[in-house]
C-alpha positions, 0 to 999 in steps of 0.5 A, spaced: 268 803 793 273 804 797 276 800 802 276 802 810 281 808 812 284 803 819 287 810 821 280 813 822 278 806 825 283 806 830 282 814 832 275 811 834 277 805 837 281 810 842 275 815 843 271 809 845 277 808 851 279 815 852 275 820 849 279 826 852 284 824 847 280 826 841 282 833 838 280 837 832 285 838 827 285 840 819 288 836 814 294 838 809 288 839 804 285 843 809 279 839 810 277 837 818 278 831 821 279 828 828 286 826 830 289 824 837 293 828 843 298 823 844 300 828 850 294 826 853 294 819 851 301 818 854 300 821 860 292 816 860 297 811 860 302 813 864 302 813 872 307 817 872 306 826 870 309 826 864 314 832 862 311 838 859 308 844 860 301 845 862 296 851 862 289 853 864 286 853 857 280 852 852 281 852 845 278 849 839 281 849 831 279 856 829 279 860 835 285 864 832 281 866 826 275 866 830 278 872 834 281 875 828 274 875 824 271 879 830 277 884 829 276 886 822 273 891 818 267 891 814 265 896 808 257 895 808 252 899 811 245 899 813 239 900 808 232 904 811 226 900 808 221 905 809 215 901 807 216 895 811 216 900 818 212 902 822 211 909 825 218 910 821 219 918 824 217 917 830 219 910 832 225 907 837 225 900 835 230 897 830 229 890 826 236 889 822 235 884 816 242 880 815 249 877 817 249 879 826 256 879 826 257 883 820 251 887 823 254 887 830 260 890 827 256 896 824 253 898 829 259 899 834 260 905 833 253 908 834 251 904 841 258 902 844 255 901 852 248 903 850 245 896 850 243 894 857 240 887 856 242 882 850 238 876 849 239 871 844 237 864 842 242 862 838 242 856 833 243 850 837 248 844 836 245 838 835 247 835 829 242 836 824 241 845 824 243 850 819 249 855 823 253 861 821 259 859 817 264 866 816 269 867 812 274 864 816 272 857 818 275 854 811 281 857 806 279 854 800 273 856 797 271 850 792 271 845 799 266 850 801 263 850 795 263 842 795 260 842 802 254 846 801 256 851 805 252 857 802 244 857 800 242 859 793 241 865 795 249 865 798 247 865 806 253 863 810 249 858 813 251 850 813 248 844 816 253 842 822 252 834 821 255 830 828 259 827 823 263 833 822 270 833 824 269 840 826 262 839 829 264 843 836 269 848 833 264 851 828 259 852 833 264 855 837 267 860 832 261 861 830 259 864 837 266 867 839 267 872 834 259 874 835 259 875 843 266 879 843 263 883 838 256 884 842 260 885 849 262 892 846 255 894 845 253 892 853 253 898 858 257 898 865 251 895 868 249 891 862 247 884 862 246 878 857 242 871 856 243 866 852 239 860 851 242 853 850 242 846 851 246 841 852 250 840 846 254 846 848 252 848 855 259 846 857 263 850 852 258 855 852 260 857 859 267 856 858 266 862 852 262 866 856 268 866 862 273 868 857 269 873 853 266 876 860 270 874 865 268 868 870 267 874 876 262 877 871 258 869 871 251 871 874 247 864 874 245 858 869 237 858 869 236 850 868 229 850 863 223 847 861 223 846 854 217 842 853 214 835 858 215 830 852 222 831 852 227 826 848 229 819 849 236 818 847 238 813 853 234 811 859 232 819 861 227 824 857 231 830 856 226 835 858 230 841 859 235 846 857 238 852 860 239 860 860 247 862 861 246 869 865 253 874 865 254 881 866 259 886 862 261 889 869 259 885 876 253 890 879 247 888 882 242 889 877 238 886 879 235 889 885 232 895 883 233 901 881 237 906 885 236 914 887 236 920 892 229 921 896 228 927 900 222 923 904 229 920 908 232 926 910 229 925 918 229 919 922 222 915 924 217 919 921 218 916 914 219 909 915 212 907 911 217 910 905 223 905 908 219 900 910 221 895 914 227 896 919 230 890 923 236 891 928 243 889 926 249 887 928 251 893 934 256 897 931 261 895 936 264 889 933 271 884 935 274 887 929 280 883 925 282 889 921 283 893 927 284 901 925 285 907 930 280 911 926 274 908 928 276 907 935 272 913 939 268 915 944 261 917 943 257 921 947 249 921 947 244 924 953 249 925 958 253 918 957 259 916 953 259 909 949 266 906 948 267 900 943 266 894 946 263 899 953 270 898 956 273 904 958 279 900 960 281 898 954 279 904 951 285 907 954 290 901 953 288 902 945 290 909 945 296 907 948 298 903 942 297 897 946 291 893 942 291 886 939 288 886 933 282 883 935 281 889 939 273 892 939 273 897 934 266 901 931 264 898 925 262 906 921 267 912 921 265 917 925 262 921 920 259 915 917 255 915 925 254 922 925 250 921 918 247 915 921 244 917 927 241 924 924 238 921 918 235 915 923 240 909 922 242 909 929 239 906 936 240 906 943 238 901 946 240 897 953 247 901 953 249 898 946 248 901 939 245 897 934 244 899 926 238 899 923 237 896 916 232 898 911 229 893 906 229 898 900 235 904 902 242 904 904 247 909 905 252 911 899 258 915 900 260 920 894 267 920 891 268 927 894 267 923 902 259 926 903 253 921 904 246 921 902 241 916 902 239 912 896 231 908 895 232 902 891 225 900 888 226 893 889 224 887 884 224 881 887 231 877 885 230 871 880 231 864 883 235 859 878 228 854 878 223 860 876 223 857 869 222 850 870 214 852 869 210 850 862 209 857 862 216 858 860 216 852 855 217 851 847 211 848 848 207 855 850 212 858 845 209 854 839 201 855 841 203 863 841 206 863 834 199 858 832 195 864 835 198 869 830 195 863 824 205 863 821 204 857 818 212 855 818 214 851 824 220 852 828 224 848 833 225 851 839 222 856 840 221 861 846 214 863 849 213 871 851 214 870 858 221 867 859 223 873 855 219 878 858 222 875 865 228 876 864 229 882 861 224 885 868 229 882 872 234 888 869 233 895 873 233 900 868 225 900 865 229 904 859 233 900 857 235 898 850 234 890 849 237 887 844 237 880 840 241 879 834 238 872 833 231 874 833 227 868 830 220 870 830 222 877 833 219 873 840 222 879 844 219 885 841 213 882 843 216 881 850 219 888 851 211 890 848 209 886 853 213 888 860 212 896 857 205 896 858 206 892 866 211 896 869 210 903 865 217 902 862 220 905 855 224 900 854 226 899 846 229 894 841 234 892 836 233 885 833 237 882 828 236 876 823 238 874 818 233 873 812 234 865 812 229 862 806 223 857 809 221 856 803 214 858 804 210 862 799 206 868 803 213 869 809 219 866 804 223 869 810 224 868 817 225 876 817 217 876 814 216 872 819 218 877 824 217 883 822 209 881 822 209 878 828 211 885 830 205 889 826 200 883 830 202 883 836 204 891 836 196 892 835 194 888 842 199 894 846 197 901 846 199 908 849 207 905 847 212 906 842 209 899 838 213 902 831 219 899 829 224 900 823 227 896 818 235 897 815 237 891 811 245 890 810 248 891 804 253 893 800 257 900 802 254 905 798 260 909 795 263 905 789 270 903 789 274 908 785 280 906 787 284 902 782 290 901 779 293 906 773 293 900 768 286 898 770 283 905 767 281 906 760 277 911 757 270 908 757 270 908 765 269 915 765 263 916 766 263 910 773 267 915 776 263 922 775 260 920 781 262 917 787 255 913 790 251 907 786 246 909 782 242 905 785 241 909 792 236 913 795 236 920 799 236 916 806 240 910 804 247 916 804 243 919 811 243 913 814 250 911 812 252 918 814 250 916 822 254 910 822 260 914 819 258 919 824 256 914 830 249 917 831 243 912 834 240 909 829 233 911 831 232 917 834 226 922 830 226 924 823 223 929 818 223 931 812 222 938 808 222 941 802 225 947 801 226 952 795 225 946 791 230 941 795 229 935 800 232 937 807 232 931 812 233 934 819 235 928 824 234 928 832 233 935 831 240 938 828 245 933 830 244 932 823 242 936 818 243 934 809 240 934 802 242 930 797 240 933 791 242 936 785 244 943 784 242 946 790 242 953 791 245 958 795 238 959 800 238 951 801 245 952 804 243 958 807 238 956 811 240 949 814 246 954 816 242 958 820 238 953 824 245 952 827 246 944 827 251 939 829 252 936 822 251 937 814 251 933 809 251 933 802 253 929 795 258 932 791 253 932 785 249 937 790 254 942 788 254 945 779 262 946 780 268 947 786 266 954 786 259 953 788 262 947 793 267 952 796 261 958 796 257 952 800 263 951 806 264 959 807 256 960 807 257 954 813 263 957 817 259 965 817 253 962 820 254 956 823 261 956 825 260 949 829 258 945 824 261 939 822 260 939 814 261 933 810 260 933 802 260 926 800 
């Protein structure tokens, strides 16, 4: 029972002539509201440019703080659940249940530059899905509270309805602060895919351009989503898209490069080359004109001169050229090499260079050449996708075969993720995708392993959002046991994966102030880790500390009556039980490891803490101890 707010009713009125002019903005209240830029209407309504500075620019309300989340530290960890994995000592693969920014955050320091291809699929905005919601985006908590931004479990999740002032700038931080965070984790020559539609394709690109840098934009790949499409206006939506970037402009996509002896000479191994055409002759009418490849060439008893005038020639080397005078397109040495290694011919009184389908010549840093192969795949074209194959409605009879009662949306079929991470060089390469839904990558990654011979391994990260299904009551269950089926129809690869679960740190916090101690918390403070937590919960927390791979092989042992953990074969080394003896610290010392670890509890007094140290710096001088 309230009457029309005229105020909200005019802003709508101005939307409806000017919709450039509408912005974002919070009230005193710190609720969202539309507002105007009356900058900008002025300037509408105006034919005359206004004062006023101007920038290139795109920004959102919430951009900062979205920045500032990305930058700010976390105490959580990631704990091993043993039981859920498969194949848990040997496996590559890594399935991480929780929040993907706070995950993303963790794994920084483990894989900085390791991860060659990213593919994500994250919430699109249509006006109706659930979408991360971060510390940042609301200051007061009983609003949040209000709006029901939390789950009953306290997921940040929340329904960005289009009604919502923020209904852009939400989404927009929301993938800002996970994006700059996972650009850390990509290599040089790393490349990440990021589905989407057209709600935010637009300011999707403009987020990729500032994060990646609009020289790293490598295509957009128009999709089929699926034949029926959606009907708002007078055309079916039939589509989305696939925005490509890369961390550092490379041609990743042409195969992978390395030396070949089988180029060393010349004609006799074009069947490994392939095909050769006739370029452009090495003489050329050259704009940047440079004395040093101006030089005669002798070859059986004739001599060849730039532009085959001898005249010239002699002018030049008077420093009477113009600067479109013939000069010869490679260097000396460069033609030397060519022409030993078959990359020159002689042909008609003119030279010419030949160009192979799969080589070309690289020059090292210290000035020599070799001859670099190339496997070459063939390059993706921006209208492959547009094929039912890579539809949501292949996607859809895919997860039905594997008999998942609960629906998805929009989800992707095998083939479009298989496709894309084919298309990177490295058949090795670590895959992620930190909004992994139902885990179609690890099917993919599966599925190109097993085409090409590759090694490729995974990191999924989801959050456990409720389906409220009574057998998969998380889409993380979903996940982890489509992985299980589909890992059985692949064999002679790694097909196991491990599951770590992100939770609070495991050390308690000790640090209060003098008025908060009293008697009874003695007890809390004889140790420094929560009773809750296992052996391989503190190994895992030391390989984040220590910045280790979280998924490199792992045993385990018993020695005089302790559990040892050996990891990756001694960069780690720990035991983490009560009153160790000196024989235990003895022979981990003697096997020489990278890193040590132990608890406090592990040791009966500070003597014995003491004794274990000085075991480790006479047997083991390099290894780095850590008593936690």
């Amino acid at each position: 029972m309230e009457s029309v707010d005229l105020t909200v009713r005019n802003i709508e009125k101005i939307e409806a002539l000017f919709p450039n002019c509408v912005t974002e903005t919070m009230d005193a209240e710190g609720k969202p509201r539309k507002a105007i830029n009356f900058d900008m209407l002025r300037q509408m309504l105006s034919a005359d440019v206004l004062d006023g500075g101007e920038a290139y620019e795109f920004t959102w309300v919430g951009k900062k703080a979205a920045i500032a989340e990305a930058n700010k530290p976390i105490r959580k960890t990631l704990r091993p659940c043993k039981s859920q994995s498969v194949n848990w000592n040997g496996t590559g693969n890594l399935y991480i249940e929780g929040d993907n920014l706070e995950v993303l955050k963790l794994l920084q320091e483990s894989y900085p530059g390791a991860v060659k291809v990213i593919y994500i699929d994250p919430p699109y905005n249509t006006g109706n899905d659930f979408i991360y919601r971060d510390d940042f985006s609301m200051s007061a908590d009983a609003y949040e509270a209000g709006r029901g931004t939390y789950d009953e479990e306290g997921n940040k999740l929340f329904r960005n309805t289009d009604s919502n002032g923020r209904f852009h700038s939400d989404w927009c931080s929301m993938i800002y602060s996970r994006l700059l965070v996972a650009r850390n984790l990509l290599s040089e020559d790393g490349v990440i895919f990021i589905s989407i539609d057209d709600n935010e394709e637009g300011n999707l690109k403009k987020i990729c351009d500032e994060i990646f840098g609009s020289e790293n934009a490598i295509a957009v790949f128009p999709r089929l989503a699926t034949k029926s499409g959606k009907t708002p206006l007078t055309y079916m939506v039939c589509h989305d898209y696939v925005l490509c970037y890369a961390k550092s402009r490379h041609d990743i996509f042409v195969g992978q490069a390395f030396e070949d002896e089988s180029y060393k000479y010349s004609d006799e191994f074009v069947e490994e080359r392939g095909r050769y055409n006739l370029k452009q002759p090495l003489d050329c009418n050259s704009i940047s004109y440079s004395a040093s490849l101006d030089y005669p060439i002798e070859h059986d008893g004739v001599t060849y001169y730039p532009g085959s005038d001898y005249e010239k020639y002699l002018k030049r080397k008077e420093g009477r050229h113009l600067p479109k005078d013939y000069a010869w397109r490679w260097s000396r040495d460069l033609f030397e090499f060519g022409l030993k290694n078959g990359w020159i011919v002689f042909q008609n009184g003119r030279i010419y260079t030949k160009g192979y389908l799969n080589a070309a010549i690289e020059k090292s840093k210290d000035g020599s050449y070799s001859i670099i192969k190339r496997e070459k795949t063939r390059r993706m074209s921006t209208i492959d996708f547009v094929s039912n194959e890579y539809s949501n409605d292949m996607a859809k009879k895919q997860l039905a075969s594997y008999k998942i009662p609960v629906r998805f949306d929009f989800p992707k079929p095998v083939e479009l993720i298989e496709k894309l991470i084919s298309s990177h060089y490295d058949r090795n390469a670590l895959v992620m995708d930190f909004f992994s839904g139902s885990a179609t990558t690890a099917e993919a990654v599966f599925k190109q392993n097993e085409a090409d011979g590759g090694s490729r391994r995974f990191i999924l990260i989801q959050l456990p959002e409720d389906t409220r299904d009574k057998k998969y009551k998380t889409i993380c269950e979903i996940g982890k046991e489509r992985i299980r089926r589909a890992g059985t129809k692949y064999k002679g690869q790694d097909v196991g994966f491990r599951v770590l679960k992100l939770d609070e740190s495991n050390m308690r916090d000790v640090c209060f102030s003098a008025d908060e101690y009293d008697q009874e918390m003695l007890a809390m403070l004889e140790s420094s880790i929560k009773e809750d937590r296992t052996d391989l919960d503190l190994l895992f927390e030391c390989l984040l500390e220590w910045g280790l791979p979280l998924s490199l092989p792992y045993t385990s042992e018993e020695i005089d009556g302790c559990k040892v953990h050996t990891y990756n074969d001694g960069d780690l080394i720990a035991c983490f039980d009560e009153n160790i003896s000196n024989k235990v610290v003895e022979v981990m010392a003697r096997r020489q490891p990278f890193r040590a670890a132990f608890r406090d509890s592990s040791f009966p007094n500070s003597a014995a803490r003491i004794n274990s140290r000085e075991i480790f710096r006479l047997l083991a001088p390099n290894t780095r101890v850590k008593i936690i």
